[in-house]
C-alpha positions as a printed NumPy array, in Angstrom:
array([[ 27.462,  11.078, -20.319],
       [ 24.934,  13.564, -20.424],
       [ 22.394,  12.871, -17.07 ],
       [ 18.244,  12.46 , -17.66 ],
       [ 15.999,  14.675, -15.879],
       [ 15.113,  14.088, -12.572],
       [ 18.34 ,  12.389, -12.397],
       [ 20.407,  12.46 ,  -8.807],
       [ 23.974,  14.237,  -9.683],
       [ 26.092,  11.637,  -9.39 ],
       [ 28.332,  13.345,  -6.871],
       [ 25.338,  13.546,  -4.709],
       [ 24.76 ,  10.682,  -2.228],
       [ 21.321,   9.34 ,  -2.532],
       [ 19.766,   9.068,   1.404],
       [ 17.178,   6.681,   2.086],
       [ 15.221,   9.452,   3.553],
       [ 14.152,  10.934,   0.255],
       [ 14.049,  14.253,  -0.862],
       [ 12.515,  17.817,  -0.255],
       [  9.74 ,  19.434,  -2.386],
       [ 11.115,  22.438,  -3.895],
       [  9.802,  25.127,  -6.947],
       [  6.57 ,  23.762,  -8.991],
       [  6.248,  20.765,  -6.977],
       [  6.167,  22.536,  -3.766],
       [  3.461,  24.926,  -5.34 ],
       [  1.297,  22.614,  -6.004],
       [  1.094,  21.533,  -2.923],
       [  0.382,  24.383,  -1.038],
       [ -2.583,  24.779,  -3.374],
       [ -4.128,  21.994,  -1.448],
       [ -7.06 ,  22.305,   0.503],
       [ -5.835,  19.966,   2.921],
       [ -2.253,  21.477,   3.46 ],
       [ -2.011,  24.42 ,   5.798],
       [  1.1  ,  25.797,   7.604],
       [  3.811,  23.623,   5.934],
       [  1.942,  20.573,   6.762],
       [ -0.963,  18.176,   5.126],
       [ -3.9  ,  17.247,   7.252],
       [ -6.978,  14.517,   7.983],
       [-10.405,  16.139,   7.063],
       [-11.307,  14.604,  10.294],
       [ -8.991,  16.293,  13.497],
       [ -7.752,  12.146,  14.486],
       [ -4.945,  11.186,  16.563],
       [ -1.906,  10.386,  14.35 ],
       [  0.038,   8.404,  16.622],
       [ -1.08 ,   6.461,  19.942],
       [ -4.607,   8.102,  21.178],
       [ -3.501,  10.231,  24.451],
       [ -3.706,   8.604,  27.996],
       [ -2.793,   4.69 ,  25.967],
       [  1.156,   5.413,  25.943],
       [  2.188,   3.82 ,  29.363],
       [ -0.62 ,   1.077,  28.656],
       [  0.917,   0.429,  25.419],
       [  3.895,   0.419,  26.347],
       [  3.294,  -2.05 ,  29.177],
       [  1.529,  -4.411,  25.954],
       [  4.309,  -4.586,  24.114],
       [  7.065,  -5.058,  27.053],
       [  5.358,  -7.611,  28.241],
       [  5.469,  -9.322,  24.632],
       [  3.464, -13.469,  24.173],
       [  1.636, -11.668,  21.349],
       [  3.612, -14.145,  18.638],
       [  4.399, -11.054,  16.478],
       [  6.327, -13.449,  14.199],
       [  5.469, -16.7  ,  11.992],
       [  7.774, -19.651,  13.132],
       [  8.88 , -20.496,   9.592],
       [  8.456, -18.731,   6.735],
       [  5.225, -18.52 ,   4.66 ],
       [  4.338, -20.472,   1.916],
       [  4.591, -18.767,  -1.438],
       [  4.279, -19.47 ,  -4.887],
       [  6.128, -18.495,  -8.209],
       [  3.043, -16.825, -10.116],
       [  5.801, -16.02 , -13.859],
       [  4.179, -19.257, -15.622],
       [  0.347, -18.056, -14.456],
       [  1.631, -13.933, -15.864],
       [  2.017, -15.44 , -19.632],
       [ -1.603, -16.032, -19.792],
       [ -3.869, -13.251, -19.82 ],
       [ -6.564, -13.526, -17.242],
       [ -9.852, -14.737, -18.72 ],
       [-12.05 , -12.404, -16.703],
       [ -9.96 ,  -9.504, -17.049],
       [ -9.297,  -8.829, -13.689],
       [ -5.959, -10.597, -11.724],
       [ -4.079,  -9.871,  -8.53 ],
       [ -1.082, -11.256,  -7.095],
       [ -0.451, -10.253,  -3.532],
       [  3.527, -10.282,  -3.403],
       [  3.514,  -9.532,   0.396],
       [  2.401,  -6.987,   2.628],
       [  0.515,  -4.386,   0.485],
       [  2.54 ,  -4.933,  -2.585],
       [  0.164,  -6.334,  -5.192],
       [  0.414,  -7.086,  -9.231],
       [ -3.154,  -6.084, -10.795],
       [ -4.008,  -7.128, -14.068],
       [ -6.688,  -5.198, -15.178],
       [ -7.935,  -5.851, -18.954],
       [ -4.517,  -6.447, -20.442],
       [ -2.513,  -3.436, -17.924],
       [ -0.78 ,  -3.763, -14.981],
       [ -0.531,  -1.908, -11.991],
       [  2.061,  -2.697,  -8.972],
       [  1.211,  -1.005,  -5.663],
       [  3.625,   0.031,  -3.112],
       [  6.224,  -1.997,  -4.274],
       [  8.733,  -2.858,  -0.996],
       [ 10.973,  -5.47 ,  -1.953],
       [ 14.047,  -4.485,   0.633],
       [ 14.366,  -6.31 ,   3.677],
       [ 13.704,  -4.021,   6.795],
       [ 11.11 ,  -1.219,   6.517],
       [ 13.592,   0.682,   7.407],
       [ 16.37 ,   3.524,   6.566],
       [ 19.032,   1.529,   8.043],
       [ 19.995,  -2.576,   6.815],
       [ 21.074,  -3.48 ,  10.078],
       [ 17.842,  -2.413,  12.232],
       [ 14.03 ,  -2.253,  11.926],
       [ 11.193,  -4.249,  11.186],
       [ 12.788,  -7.226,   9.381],
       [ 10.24 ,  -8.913,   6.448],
       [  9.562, -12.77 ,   7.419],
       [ 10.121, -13.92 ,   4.099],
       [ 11.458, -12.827,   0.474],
       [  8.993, -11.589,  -2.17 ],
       [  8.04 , -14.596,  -4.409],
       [  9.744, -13.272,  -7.535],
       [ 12.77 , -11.022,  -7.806],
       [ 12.11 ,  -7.172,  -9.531],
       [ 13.561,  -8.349, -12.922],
       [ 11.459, -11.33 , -12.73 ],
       [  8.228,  -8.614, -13.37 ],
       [  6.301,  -8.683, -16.506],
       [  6.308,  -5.479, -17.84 ],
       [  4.125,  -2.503, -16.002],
       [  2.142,   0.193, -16.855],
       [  1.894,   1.915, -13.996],
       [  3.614,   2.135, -10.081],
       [  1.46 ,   3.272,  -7.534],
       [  2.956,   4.482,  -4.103],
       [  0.387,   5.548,  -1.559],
       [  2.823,   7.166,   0.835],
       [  6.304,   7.809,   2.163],
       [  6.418,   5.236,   4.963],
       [  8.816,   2.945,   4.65 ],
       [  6.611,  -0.185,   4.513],
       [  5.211,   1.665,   1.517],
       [  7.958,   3.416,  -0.426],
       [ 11.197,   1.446,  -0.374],
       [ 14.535,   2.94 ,  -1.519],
       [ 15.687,  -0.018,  -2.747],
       [ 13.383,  -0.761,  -4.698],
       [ 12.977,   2.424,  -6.059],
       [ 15.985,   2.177,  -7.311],
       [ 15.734,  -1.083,  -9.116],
       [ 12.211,   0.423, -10.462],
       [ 13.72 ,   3.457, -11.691],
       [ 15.354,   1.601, -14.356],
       [ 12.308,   0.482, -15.869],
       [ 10.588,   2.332, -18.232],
       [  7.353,   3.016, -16.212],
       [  5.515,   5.854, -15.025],
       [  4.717,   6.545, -11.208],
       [  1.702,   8.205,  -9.724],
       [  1.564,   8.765,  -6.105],
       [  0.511,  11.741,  -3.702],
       [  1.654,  15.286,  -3.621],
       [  5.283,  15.922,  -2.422],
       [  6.099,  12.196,  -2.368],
       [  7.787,  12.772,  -6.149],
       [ 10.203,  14.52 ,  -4.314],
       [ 12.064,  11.202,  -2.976],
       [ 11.131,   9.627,  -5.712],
       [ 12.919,  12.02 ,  -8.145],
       [ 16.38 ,  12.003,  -5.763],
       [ 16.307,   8.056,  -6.211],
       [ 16.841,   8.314,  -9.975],
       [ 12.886,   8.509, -11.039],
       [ 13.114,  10.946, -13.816],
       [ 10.841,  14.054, -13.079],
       [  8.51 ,  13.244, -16.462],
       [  7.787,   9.835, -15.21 ],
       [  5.973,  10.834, -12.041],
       [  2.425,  12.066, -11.823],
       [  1.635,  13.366,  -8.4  ],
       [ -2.102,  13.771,  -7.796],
       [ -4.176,  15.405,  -4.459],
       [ -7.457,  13.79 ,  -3.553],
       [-10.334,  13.504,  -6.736],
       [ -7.374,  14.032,  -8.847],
       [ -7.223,  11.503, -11.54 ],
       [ -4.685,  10.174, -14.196],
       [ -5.25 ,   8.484, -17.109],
       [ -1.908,   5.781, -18.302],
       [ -0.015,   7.006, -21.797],
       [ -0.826,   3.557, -23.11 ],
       [ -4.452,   2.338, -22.59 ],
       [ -7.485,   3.127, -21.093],
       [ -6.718,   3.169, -17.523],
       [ -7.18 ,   6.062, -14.734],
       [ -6.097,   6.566, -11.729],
       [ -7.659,   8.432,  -9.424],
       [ -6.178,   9.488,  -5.509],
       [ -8.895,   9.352,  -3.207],
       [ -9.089,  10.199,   0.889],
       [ -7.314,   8.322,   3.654],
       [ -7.041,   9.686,   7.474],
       [ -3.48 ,   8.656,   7.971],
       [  0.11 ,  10.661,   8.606],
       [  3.346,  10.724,   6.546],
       [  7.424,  11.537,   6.978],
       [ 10.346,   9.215,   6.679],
       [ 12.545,  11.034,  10.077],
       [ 11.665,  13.298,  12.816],
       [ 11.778,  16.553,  10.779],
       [  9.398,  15.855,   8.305],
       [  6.314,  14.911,   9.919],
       [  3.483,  15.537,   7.466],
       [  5.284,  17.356,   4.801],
       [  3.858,  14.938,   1.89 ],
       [  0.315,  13.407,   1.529],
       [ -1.34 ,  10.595,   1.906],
       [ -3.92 ,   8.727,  -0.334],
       [ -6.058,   5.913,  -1.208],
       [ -5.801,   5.042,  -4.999],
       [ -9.11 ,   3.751,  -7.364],
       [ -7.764,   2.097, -10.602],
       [-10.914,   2.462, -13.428],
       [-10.749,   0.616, -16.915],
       [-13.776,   0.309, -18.754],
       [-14.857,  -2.931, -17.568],
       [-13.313,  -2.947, -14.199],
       [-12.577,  -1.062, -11.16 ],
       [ -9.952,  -1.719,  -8.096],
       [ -9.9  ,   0.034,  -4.648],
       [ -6.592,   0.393,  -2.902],
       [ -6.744,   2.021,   0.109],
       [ -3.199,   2.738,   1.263],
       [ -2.853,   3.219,   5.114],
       [ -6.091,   4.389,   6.28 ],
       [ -8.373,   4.797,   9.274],
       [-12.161,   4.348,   9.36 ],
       [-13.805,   7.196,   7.858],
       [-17.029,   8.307,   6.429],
       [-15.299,   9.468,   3.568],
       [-14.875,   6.137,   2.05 ],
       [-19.125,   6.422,   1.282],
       [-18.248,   9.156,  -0.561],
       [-15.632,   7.161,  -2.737],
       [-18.192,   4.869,  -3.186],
       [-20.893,   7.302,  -4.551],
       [-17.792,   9.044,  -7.157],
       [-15.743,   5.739,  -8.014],
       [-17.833,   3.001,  -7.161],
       [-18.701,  -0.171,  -7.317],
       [-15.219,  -2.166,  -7.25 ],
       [-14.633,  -5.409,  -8.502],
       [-11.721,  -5.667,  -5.879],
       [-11.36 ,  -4.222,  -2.903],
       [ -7.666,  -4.176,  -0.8  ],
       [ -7.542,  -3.031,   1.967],
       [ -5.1  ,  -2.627,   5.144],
       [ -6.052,  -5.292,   7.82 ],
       [ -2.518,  -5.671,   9.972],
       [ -0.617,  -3.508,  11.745],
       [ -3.716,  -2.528,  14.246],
       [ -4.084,  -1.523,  17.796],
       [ -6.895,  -0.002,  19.807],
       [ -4.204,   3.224,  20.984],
       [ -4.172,   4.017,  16.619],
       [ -7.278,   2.963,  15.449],
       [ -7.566,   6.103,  13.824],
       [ -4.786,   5.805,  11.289],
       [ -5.154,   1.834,  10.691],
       [ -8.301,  -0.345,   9.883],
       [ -7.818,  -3.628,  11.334],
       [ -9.75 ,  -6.305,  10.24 ],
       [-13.02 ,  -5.369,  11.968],
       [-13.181,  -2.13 ,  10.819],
       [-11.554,  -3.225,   7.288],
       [-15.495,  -5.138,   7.152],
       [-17.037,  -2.025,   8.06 ],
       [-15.083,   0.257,   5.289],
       [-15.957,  -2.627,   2.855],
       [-19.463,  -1.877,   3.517],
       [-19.252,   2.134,   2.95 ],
       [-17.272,   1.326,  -0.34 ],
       [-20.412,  -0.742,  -1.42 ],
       [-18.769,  -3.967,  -0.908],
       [-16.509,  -6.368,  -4.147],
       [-14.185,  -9.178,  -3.206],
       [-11.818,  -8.657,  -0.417],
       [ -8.518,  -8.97 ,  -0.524],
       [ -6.633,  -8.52 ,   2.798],
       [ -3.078,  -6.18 ,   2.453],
       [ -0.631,  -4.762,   4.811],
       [  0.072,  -8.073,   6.758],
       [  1.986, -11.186,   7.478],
       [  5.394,  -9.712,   6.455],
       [  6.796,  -7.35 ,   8.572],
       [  6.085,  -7.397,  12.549],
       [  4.509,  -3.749,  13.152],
       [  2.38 ,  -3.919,  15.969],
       [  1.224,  -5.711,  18.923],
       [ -0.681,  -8.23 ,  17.683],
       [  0.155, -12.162,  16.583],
       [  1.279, -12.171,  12.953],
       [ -1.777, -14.454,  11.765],
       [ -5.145, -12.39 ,  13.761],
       [ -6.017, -10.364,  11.185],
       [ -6.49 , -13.231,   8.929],
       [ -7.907, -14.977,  11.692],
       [-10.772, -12.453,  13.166],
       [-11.112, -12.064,   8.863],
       [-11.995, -15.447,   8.135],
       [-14.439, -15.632,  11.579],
       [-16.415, -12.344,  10.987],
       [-16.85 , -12.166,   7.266],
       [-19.807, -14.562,   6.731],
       [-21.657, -12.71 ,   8.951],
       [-20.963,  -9.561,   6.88 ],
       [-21.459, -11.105,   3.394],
       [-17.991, -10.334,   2.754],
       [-16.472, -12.187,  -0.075],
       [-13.228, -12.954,   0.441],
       [ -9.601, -13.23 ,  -1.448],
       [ -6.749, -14.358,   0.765],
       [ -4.383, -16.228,  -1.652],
       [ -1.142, -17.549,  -0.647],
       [  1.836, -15.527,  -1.192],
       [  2.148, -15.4  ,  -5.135],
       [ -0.525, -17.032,  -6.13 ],
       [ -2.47 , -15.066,  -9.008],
       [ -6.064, -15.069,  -8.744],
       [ -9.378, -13.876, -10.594],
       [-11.125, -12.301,  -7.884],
       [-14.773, -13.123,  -9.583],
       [-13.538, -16.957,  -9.845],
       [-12.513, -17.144,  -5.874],
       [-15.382, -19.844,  -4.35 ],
       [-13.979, -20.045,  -0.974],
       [-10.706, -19.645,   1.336],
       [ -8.168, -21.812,   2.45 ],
       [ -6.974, -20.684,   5.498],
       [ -3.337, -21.764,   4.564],
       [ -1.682, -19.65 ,   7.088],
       [ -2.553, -22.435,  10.181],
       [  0.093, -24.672,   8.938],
       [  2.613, -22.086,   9.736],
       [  1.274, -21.572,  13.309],
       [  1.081, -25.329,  13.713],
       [  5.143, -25.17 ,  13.871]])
């Protein structure tokens, strides 16, 4: 049987680590303005780990644990498949599938982001962070997609199984340079992957859609060896009569004004809110600073990614929602914080129920 491009060889054992950048792909890279001595880099020079003189302090946090970094029962979630078959009335849909995997329907196209469907965020099955719950619906459950967007190579972010299972599909990829590398060695053929470097910008093969990568202030690598060696970006998805914000994993930076002034205004805007600490505020939002980067992007409905599904960080699994729901009035935020599932209209969302409490009342 004659193999596809991009295809692994199929003596070759895939690894969950991914693959390295070789030839064109590697080229490209080092044409970036932000990649210098083997490495990509912030625009700003930011700590990309914990800030120096918090490790022992840290460290101390999360020994000493009481933080409930984990939901005593499972979430509740909804089966969205019936709510797919209709076509949104205003255009504009999202389905937040857990942490910051999300179905957008946007005019007739969709668009799944950072789809991690495996159980740990991890290389390994038996260790790492484990997700509290399954996804709502299964991969072959899916209606069909347009496009896959992967921000980065973490592994809360780009999942090998599911990779896999995506692979199959007939759908094209766009992500950030060097990350086509794993995603060719998992069985992503080579002409279904469009890797782009900030202000780069993609338009989909069917429909008038464009993508465009956009800055984060973040870090990359899947083991100890490859630290940096593929980018990192935030993602704006443009149809005529609508426009999404994704922002990946991200920091607060100025550069997000400049988004604004070159993509904006978004209908929708996701972005991280979990997974935050004062020691790496520089590489991670929160939900404080996720108000203040709404407010550089030029604001648009709010919906909340990258928590209550894996246990990253030293912080109880429901405060970001939490310190959300308390400080957004003030900000005129307007905010989307469905239940697992459950696909909503952004421009049709009155008000939030904070269904997350009756977990935490276990």
């Amino acid at each position: 049987m004659k193999r596809r491009a991009g295809e692994p060889h199929p003596t070759r054992a895939m690894s969950p680590f991914g693959g390295r950048a070789n030839g064109l792909r590697l080229e490209r890279m080092r044409a970036s303005q932000r990649y210098a001595d083997g490495v990509f880099r912030n625009t700003a020079r930011v700590a990309q780990g914990l800030k120096r003189g918090t490790t022992m302090s840290t460290l101390g946090e999360f020994l000493a644990g009481g933080q409930r970094r984990k939901p005593p029962a499972p979430l509740p979630s909804a089966n969205p498949l019936e709510t797919w078959q209709r076509r949104a009335e205003s255009g504009l849909r999202a389905t937040w599938l857990g942490h910051s995997t999300v179905l957008i329907e946007i005019d007739g196209l969709r668009v799944l982001t950072d789809p991690v469907w495996g159980e740990r965020a991890s290389p390994y099955g038996f260790v790492g962070p484990k997700r509290f719950q399954p996804v709502p619906v299964p991969i072959a459950s899916l209606p069909p997609l347009d496009a896959v967007i992967v921000s980065h190579d973490h592994y809360d972010h780009l999942d090998f199984p599911s990779i896999r299972e995506l692979a199959r599909l007939d759908v094209p990829f766009y992500t950030s340079l060097g990350v086509g590398a794993h995603l060719e060695a998992w069985g992503v053929p080579a002409e279904r992957i469009t890797e782009l470097d900030w202000w780069e910008t993609a338009r989909l093969p069917h429909g008038e859609l464009e993508l465009t990568a956009a800055p984060s202030q973040h870090f990359s690598g899947r083991s100890m060896r490859d630290r940096n060696q593929t980018a990192w970006s935030s993602f704006a998805i443009r149809s005529a009569r609508h426009a999404v914000f994704f922002s990946g994993d991200t920091g607060l930076t100025p550069e997000y004004a400049e988004i604004r002034e070159r993509l904006g205004p978004f209908d929708l805007v996701m972005l991280e809110v979990g997974a935050f600490h004062p020691s790496w505020g520089d590489i991670h939002l929160g939900p404080e600073n996720a108000l203040e980067a709404l407010g550089l992007l030029g604001g648009g409905s709010l919906l909340p990614v990258h928590w209550g599904t894996f246990n990253l960080a030293i912080h109880a699994w429901d405060d970001p929602a939490e310190t959300l729901l308390r400080l957004a009035p003030a900000k005129g935020a307007h905010l989307v914080m469905p239940r697992l599932g459950v696909a909503v209209e952004p421009s049709r969302v009155e008000g939030v129920e904070p269904w997350w409490r009756g977990v935490a009342a276990h």
